[in-house]
C-alpha positions as CSV (number, residue, x, y, z in Angstrom):
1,X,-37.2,-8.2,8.2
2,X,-34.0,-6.6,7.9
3,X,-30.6,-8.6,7.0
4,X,-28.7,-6.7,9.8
5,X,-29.2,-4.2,12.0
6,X,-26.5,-2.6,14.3
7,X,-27.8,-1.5,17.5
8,X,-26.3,1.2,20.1
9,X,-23.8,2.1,18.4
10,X,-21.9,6.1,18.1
11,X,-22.4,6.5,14.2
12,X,-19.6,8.4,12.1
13,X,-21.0,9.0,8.8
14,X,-18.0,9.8,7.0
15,X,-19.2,13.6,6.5
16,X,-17.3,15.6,9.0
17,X,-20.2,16.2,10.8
18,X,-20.3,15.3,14.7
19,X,-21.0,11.9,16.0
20,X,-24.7,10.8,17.0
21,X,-26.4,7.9,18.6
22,X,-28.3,5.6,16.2
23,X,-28.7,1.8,14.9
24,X,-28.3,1.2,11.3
25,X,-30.0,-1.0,9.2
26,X,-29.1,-2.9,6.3
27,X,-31.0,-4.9,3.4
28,X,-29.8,-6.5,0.2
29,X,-26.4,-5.4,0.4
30,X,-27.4,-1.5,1.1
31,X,-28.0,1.0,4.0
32,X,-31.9,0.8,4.8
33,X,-32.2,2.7,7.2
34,X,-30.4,5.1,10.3
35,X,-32.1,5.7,13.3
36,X,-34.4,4.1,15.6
37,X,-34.7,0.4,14.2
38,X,-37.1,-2.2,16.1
39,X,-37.7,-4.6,13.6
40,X,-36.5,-7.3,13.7
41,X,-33.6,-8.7,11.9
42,X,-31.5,-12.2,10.8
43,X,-28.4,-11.1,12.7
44,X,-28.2,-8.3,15.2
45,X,-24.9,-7.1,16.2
46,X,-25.0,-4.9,19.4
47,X,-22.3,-1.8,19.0
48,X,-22.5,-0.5,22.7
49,X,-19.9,1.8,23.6
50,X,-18.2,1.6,20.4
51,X,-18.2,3.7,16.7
52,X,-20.1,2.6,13.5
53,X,-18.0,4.2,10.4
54,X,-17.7,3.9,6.7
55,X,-15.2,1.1,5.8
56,X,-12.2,2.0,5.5
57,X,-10.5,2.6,1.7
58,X,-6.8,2.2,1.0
59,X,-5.8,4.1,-2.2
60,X,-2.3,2.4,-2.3
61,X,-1.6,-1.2,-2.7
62,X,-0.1,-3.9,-4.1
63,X,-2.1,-6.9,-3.6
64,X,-2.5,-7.8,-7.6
65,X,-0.6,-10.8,-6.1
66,X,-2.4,-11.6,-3.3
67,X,-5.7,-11.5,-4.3
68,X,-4.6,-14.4,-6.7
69,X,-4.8,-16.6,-3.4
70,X,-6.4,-14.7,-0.5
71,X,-9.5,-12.7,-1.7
72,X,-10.0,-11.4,2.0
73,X,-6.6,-9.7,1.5
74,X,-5.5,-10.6,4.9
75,X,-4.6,-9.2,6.9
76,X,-6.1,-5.9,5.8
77,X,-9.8,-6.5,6.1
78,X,-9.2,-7.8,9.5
79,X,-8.1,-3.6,10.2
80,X,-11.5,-2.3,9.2
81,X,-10.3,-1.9,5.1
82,X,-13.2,-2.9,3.0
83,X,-11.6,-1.2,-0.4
84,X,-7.9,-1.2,-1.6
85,X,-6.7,0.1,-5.1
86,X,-4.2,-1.9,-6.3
87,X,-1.7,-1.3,-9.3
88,X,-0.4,1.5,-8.3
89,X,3.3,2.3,-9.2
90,X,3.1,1.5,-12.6
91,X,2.9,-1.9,-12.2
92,X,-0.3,-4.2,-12.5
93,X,-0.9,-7.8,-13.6
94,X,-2.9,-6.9,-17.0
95,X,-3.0,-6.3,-19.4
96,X,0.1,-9.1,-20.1
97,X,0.9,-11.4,-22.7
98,X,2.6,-14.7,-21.8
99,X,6.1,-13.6,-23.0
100,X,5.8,-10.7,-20.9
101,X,5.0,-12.7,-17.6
102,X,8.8,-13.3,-16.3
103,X,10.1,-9.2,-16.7
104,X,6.5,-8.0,-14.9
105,X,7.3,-11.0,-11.7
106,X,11.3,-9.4,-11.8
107,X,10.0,-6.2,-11.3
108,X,8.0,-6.7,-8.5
109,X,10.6,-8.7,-7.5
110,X,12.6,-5.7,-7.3
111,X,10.6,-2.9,-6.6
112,X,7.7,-4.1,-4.4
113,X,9.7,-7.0,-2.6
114,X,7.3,-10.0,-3.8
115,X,9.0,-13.4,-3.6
116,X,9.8,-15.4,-6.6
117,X,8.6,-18.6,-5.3
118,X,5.7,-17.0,-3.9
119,X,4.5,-16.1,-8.0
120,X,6.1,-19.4,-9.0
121,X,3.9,-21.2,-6.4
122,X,0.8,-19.4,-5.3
123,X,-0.1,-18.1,-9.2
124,X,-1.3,-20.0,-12.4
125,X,-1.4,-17.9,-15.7
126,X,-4.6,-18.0,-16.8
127,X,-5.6,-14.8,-18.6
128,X,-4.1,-12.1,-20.5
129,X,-6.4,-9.1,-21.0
130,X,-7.6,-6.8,-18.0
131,X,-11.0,-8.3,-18.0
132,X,-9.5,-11.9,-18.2
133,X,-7.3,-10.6,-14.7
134,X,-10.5,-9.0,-13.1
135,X,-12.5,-12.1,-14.3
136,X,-10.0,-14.3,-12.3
137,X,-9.8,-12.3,-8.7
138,X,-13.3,-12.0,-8.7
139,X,-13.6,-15.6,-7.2
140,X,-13.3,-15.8,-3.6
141,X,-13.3,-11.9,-3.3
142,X,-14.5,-11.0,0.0
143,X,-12.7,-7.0,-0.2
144,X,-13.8,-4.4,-2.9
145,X,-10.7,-3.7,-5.5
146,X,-10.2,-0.8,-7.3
147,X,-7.7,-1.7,-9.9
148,X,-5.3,0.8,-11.7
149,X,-3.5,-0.1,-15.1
150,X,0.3,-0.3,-14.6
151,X,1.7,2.2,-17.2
152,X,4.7,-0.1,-17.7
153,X,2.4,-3.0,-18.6
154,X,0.9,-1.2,-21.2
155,X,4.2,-0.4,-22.9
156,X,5.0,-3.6,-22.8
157,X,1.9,-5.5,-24.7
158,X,2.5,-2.5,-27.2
159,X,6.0,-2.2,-27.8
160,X,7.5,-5.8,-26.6
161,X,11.3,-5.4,-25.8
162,X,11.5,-1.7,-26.9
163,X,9.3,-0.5,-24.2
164,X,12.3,-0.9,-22.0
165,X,14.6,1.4,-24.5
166,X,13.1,4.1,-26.3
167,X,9.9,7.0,-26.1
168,X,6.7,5.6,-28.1
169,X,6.0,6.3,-31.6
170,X,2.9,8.2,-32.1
171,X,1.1,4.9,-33.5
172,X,2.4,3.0,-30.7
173,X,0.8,5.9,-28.4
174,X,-2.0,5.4,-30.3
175,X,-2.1,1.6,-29.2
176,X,-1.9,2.3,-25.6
177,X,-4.7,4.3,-25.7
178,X,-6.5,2.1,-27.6
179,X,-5.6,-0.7,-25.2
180,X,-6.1,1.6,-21.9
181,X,-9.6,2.1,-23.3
182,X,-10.3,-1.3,-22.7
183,X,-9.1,-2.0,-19.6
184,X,-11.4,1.4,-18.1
185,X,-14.3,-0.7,-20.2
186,X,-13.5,-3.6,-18.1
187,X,-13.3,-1.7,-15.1
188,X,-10.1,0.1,-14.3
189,X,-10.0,2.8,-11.7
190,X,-7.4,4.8,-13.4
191,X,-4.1,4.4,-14.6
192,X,-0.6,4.7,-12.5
193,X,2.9,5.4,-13.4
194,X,6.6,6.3,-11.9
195,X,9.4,8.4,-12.4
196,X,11.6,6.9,-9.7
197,X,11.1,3.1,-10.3
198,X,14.0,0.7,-11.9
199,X,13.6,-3.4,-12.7
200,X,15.3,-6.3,-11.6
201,X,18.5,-5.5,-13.5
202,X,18.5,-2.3,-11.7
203,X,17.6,0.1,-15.0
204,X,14.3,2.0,-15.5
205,X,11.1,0.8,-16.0
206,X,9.2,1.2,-19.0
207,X,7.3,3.5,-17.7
208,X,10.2,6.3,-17.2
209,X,10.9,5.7,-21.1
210,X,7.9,7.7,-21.8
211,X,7.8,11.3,-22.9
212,X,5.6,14.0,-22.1
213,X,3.1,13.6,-24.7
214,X,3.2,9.9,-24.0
215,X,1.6,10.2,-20.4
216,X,-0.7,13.5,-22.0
217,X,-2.2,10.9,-24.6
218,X,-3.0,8.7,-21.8
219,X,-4.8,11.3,-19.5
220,X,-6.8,12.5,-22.6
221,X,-8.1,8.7,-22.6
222,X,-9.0,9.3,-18.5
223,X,-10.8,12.1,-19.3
224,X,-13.2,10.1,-21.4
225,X,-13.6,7.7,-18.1
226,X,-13.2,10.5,-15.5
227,X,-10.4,8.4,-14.3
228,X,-7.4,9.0,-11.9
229,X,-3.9,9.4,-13.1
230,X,-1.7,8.2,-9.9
231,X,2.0,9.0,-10.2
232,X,5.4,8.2,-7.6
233,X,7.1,11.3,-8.5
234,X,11.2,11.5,-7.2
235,X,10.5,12.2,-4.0
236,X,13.7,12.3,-2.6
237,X,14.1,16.1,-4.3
238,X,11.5,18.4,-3.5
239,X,12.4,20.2,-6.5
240,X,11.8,17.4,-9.0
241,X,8.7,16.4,-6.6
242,X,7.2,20.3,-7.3
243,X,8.0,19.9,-11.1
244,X,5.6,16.6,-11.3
245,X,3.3,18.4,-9.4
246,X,3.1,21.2,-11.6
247,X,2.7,18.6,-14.5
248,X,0.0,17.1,-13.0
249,X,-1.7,19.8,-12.3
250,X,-1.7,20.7,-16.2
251,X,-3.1,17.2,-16.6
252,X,-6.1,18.1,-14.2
253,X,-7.1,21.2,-15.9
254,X,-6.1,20.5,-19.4
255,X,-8.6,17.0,-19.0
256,X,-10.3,17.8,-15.6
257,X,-9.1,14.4,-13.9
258,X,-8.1,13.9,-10.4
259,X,-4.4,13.1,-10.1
260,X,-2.6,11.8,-7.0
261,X,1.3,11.4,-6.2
262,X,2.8,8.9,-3.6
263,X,4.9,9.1,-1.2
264,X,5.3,12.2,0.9
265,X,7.0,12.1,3.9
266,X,8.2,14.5,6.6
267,X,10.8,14.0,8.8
268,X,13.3,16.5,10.7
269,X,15.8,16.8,8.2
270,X,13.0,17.9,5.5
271,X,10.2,20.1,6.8
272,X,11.1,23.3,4.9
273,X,10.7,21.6,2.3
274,X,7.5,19.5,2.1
275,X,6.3,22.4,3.4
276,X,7.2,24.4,0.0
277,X,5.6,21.1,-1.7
278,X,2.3,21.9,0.3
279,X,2.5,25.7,-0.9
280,X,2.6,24.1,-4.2
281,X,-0.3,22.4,-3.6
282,X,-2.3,24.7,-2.6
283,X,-1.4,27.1,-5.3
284,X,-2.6,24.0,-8.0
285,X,-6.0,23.6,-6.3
286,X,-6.3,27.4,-6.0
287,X,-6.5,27.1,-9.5
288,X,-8.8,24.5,-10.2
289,X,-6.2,21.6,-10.1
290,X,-7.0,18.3,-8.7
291,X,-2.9,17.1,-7.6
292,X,-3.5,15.0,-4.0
293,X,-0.5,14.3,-1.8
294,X,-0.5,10.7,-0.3
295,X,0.8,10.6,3.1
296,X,1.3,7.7,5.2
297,X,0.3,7.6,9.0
298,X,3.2,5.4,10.3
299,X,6.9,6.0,11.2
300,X,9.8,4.5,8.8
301,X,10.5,1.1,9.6
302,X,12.4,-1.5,7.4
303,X,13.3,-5.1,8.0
304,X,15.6,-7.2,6.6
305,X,17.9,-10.4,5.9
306,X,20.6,-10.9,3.4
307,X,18.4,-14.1,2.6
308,X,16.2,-11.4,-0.2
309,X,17.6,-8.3,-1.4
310,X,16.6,-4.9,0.7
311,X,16.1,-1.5,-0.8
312,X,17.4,-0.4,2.2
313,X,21.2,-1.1,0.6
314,X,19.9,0.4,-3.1
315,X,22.6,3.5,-2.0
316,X,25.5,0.8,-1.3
317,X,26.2,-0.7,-4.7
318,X,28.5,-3.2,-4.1
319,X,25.9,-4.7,-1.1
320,X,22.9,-4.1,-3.3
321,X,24.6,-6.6,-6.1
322,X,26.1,-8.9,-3.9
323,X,22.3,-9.3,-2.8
324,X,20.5,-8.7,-5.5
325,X,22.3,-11.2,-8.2
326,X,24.4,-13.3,-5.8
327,X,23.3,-17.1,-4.7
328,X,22.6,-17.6,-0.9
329,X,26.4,-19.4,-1.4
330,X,27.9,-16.8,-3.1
331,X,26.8,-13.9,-0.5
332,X,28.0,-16.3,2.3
333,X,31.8,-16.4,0.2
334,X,31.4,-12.8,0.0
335,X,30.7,-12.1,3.7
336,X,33.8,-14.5,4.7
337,X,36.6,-14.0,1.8
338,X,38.6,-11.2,3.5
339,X,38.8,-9.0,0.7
340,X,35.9,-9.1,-0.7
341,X,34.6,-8.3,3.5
342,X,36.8,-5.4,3.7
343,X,35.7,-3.8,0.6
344,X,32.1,-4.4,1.7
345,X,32.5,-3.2,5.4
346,X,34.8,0.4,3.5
347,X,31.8,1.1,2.0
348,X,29.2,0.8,4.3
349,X,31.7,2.2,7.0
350,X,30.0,6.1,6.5
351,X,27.2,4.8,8.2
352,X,28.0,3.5,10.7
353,X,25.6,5.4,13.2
354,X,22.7,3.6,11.1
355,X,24.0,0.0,11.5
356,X,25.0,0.7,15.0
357,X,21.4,1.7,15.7
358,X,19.6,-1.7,14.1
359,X,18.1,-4.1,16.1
360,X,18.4,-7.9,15.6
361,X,14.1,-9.4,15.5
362,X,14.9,-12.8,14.3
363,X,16.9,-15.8,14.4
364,X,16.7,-19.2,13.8
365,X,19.3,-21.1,16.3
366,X,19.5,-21.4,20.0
367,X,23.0,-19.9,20.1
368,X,21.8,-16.7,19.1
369,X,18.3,-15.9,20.7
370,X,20.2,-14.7,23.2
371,X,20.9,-11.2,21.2
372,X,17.2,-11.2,20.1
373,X,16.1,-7.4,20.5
374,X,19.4,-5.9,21.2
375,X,21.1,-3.3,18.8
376,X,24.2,-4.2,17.1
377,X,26.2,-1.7,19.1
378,X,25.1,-3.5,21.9
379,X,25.9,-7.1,20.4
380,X,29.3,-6.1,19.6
381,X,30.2,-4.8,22.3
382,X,29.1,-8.2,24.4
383,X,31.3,-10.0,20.7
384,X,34.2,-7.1,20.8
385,X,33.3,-6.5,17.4
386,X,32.2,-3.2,15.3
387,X,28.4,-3.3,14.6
388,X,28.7,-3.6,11.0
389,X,30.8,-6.9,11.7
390,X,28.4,-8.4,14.1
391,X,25.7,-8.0,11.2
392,X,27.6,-9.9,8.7
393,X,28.8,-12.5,11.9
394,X,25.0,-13.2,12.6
395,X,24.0,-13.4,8.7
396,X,26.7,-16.0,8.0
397,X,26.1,-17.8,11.0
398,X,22.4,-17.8,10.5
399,X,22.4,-19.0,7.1
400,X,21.4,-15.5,5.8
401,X,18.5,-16.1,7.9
402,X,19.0,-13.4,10.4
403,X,16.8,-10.5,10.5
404,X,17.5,-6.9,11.7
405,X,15.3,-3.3,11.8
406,X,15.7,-0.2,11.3
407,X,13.0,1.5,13.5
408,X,12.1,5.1,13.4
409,X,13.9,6.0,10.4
410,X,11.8,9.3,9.2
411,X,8.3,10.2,9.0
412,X,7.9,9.8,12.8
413,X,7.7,13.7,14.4
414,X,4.0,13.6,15.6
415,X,3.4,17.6,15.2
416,X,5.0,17.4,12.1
417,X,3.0,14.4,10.7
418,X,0.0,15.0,12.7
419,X,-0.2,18.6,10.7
420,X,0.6,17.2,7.7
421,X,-2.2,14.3,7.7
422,X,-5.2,16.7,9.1
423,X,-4.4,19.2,5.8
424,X,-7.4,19.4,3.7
425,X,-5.6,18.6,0.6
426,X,-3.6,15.6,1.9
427,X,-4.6,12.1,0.9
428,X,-4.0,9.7,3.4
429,X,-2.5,6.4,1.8
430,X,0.6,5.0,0.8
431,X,0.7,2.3,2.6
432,X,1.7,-0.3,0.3
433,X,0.1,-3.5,1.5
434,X,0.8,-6.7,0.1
435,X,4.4,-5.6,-0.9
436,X,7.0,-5.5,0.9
437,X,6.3,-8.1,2.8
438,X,9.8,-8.8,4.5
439,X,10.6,-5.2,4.8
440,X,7.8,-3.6,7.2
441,X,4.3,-4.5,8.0
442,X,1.6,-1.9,6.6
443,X,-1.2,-3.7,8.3
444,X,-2.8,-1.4,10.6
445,X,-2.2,2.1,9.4
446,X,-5.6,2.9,9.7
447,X,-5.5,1.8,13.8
448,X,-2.1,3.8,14.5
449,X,-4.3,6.6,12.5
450,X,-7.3,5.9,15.3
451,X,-5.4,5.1,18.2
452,X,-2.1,7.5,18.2
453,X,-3.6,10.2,16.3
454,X,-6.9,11.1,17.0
455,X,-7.2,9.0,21.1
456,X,-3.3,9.3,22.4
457,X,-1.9,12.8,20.5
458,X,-5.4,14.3,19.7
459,X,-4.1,15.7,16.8
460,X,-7.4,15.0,14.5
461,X,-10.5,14.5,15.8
462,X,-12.6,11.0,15.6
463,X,-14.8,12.8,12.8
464,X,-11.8,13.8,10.8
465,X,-9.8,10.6,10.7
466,X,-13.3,8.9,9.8
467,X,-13.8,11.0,6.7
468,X,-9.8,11.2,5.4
469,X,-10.1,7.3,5.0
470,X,-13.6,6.8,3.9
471,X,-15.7,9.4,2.4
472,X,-12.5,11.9,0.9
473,X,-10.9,8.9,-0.8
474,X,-14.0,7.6,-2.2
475,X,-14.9,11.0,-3.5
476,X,-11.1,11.4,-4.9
477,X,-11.0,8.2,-6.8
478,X,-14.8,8.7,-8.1
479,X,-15.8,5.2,-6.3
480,X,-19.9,5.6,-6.0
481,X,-22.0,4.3,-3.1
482,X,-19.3,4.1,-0.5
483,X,-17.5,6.2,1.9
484,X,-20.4,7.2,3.5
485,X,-23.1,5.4,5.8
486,X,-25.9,7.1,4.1
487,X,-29.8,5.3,2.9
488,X,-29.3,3.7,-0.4
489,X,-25.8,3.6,-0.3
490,X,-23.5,-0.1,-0.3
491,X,-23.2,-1.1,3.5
492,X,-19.6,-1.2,3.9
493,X,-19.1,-0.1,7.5
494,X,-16.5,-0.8,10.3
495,X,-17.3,-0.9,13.9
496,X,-14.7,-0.2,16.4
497,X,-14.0,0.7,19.4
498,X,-12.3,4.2,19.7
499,X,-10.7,3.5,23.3
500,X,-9.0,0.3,21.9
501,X,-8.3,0.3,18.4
502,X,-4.5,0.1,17.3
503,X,-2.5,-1.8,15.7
504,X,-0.2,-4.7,17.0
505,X,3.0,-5.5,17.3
506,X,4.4,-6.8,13.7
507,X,4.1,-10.6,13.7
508,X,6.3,-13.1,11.6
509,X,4.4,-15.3,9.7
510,X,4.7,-18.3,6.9
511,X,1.4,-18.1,5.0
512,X,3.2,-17.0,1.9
513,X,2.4,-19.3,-1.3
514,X,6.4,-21.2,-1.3
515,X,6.8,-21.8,2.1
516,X,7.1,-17.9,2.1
517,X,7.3,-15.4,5.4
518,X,6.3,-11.9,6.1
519,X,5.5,-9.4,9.0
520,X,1.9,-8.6,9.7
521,X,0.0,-7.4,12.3
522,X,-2.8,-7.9,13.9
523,X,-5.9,-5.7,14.8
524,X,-6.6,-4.3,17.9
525,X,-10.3,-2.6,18.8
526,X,-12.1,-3.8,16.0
527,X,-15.2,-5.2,16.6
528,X,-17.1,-6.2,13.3
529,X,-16.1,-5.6,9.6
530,X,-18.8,-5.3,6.9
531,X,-18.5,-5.7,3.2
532,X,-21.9,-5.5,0.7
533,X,-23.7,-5.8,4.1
534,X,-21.9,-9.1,4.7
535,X,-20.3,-9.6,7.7
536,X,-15.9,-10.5,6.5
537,X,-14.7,-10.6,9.5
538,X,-15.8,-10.2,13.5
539,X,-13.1,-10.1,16.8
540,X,-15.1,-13.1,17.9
541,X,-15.3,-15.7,14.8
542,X,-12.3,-14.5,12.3
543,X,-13.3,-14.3,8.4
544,X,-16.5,-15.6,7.4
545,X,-18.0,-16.0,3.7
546,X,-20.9,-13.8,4.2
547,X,-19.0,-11.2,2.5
548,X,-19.0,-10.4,-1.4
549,X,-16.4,-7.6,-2.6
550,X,-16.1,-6.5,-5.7
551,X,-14.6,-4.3,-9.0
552,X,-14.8,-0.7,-8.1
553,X,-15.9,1.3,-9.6
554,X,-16.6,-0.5,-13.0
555,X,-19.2,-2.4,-11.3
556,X,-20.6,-2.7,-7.9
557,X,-22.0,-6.0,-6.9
558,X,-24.3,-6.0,-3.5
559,X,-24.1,-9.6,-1.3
């Protein structure tokens, strides 16, 4: 007797090749068998009319937090996501020693959005080493985890304070490979770092301190693992972004590793150029280089209140401190003292089309729901007030607990994006779930992927999009037996169907450890979500426990 078998349903392997008819059957944790199945099984799910894939893998995440609390990482399983890799950006949880616990919690503070109280409430510091870390989020798991070493974190347990000033001596180097040795025995994915990053007090992260042969030390130590090297290069200049490119391209054949880079984006203003970025590309892999692009499937949207400090005001200085080091008080004075107000609304003037164009999403009184969804051109006009004033009237009036959107900001030309995500050397990614939390929602990339791409703009086919999130990403980051619903392999599979999968609108919720909030949103068109050949979560009965995820891909652990 089989554990499961999925019957009737259109299976997409994750190969590329065309769709075919067929049940699937599962045992022990693995793929049995694919084909005709009449035996009998313990639980039968019937996949009429709908698509059995892969499950889905997201290379870019930051749910080292998360996981501390919610092993299902909701609500990304819920999407059809049975593997994220975490740590990316230089940042992880381990290795890190106790006097080191307050700087890493500031810098994701600052960089990934994470609320203090949500690290102050929903974590308690129990380990120090990688394994110790890995040890810990394996209970509960219910979603695979790749986890990357944060390059930051590993200056820090070797060089303390000075990590944060100064390149590495060669024995110190010599330490951090040492240490990054054991955290790929352990089971680390690969290692990440950033050239773009700074830390709560707004200078660089350790990681930027590092010199070239620094991060070349490092690879050589990947090599010995066949490990990733994942980088966020300064992508605001294409030039720079082609320099780190080129550098990690000499990683890749110098220690034949894959490397990846996240973000790239393409909007009007930049085509020329991340189309000279692409040329890039393809030059490196014309020569043997392994340098993936990460590209993310959904428009530029950011949210905000003055109640947390936004990245969106990182350009503004005088905004960015008043939010970033100023008491909930002391950015209510600044918002009402009149000078202080004018030097504030001087600065931010130049952008005026930008502010005009946000749209109020949240308030807490009843005096104000009435502007709920209108722009702030709109809102002060009804006020007789400029839009940047109405934004500052509504955050003082709302406690700081107002909350606008940008929508649409970039990345949001179909043709453009639509081109860019079916290129055979992009990665698709970057979606940054479980940071960011009061910013944007990244839940449901994978269904915009599904249901604008490949059903509504027909821009990649259903074959394509399976095997960009599955099957390519597993064979990029070297995870075995998944990615592909093959005999033998781990049954991680998805089934969906392809006329109604999407993703919903974006949701605010308080499920954050702290009495925390964050946008989310739900699934729409998924049927059944697999992990280990478990069944995580179904569109009829939520999460369940039958799941088992695990460490990818230092060890594989079937249900």
């Amino acid at each position: 007797m089989y554990d499961l078998v999925i019957r009737n349903g259109r299976v997409v392997d994750g190969s590329g090749m065309p769709a075919f008819n067929a049940d699937v059957a599962v045992k022990d944790g693995r793929i049995a068998r694919i084909g005709r199945v009449d035996e009998p099984a313990r639980r039968v799910i019937d996949a009429g009319g709908k698509v059995v894939a892969p499950g889905f893998i997201d290379p870019h995440t930051h749910f080292d937090a998360q996981l501390l609390w919610d092993g299902y990482a909701k609500p990304a399983l819920s999407h059809g996501v049975t593997t994220v890799v975490a740590g990316n950006c230089s940042l992880s949880l381990a290795p890190l020693k106790a006097e080191h616990r307050m700087k890493l919690v500031g810098m994701f503070n600052q960089i990934e959005e994470m609320p203090l109280k949500a690290f102050k409430e929903g974590v308690v510091w129990d380990w120090e080493s990688f394994s110790e870390y890995l040890n810990r989020i394996r209970k509960g798991l219910a979603i695979n985890v790749g986890q990357l070493v944060g390059h930051s974190v590993l200056r820090l347990w070797v060089m303390g304070e000075a990590a944060m000033e100064r390149t590495a001596t060669e024995q110190e180097i010599g330490a951090m490979q040492d240490l990054l040795r054991e955290c790929l025995d352990a089971g680390a994915i690969g290692l990440s770092t950033s050239y773009v990053d700074m830390d709560e007090t707004l200078k660089p992260v350790p990681s930027r301190y590092a010199d070239a042969d620094e991060v070349d030390a490092l690879a050589s130590v990947l090599s010995e693992y066949g490990r990733v090297l994942q980088i966020v290069p300064e992508f605001y200049d294409p030039d720079l972004t082609i320099a780190r490119l080129d550098q990690l391209a000499e990683l890749s054949l110098k220690y034949a590793i894959p490397t990846t880079f996240s973000p790239l984006f393409v909007s009007a203003d930049n085509v020329a150029a991340v189309e000279r970025v692409m040329a890039r590309v393809d030059e490196q892999f014309a020569r043997g280089a392994r340098v993936w692009p990460q590209v993310q499937t959904r428009p530029i949207d950011i949210s905000f209140s003055f109640a947390v400090p936004s990245l969106l005001f990182i350009r503004l200085p005088g905004w960015y401190n008043v939010m970033r080091f100023g008491t909930p008080d002391e950015i209510v004075a600044a918002f009402r003292e009149p000078e202080s107000r004018a030097k504030l609304v001087a600065e931010a003037s130049s952008q005026m089309a930008l502010w005009s164009a946000l749209r109020l999403r949240h308030v807490g009184s009843e005096a104000n729901q009435q502007y709920v969804g209108k722009t702030l051109a709109e809102i002060g006009a009804l006020r007789g007030v400029s839009p940047l004033d109405a934004m500052i009237d509504l955050s003082v009036e709302e406690k700081l607990d107002a909350h606008f959107i940008a929508e649409s900001m970039g990345h949001n030309q179909d043709e453009h994006v639509g081109a860019l995500l079916r290129h055979p050397r992009v990665h698709i990614g970057a979606s940054d779930g479980g940071a960011h939390i009061l910013s944007f929602s990244t839940y449901g990339d994978t269904g915009y992927l599904f249901g604008h791409f490949v059903r509504d703009q027909g821009l990649l086919s259903l074959e394509q999009a399976v095997k960009k999130v599955t099957s390519d990403t597993a064979a990029i980051w070297g995870i075995p037996d998944r990615g592909l619903l093959q005999k033998g392999l781990i049954a991680d599979i998805v089934v969906f169907d392809p006329a109604a999968i999407d993703r919903g609108a974006e949701l605010y919720v308080q499920d954050v450890p702290g009495d925390g909030s964050r946008y989310v949103r739900d699934a729409h068109g998924v049927d059944t979500v697999i992990v280990a050949g478990g069944v995580a979560w179904s569109a009829t009965d939520g999460y369940s426990n039958d799941a088992r995820g695990a460490i990818v891909p230092g060890e594989l652990v079937a249900a």
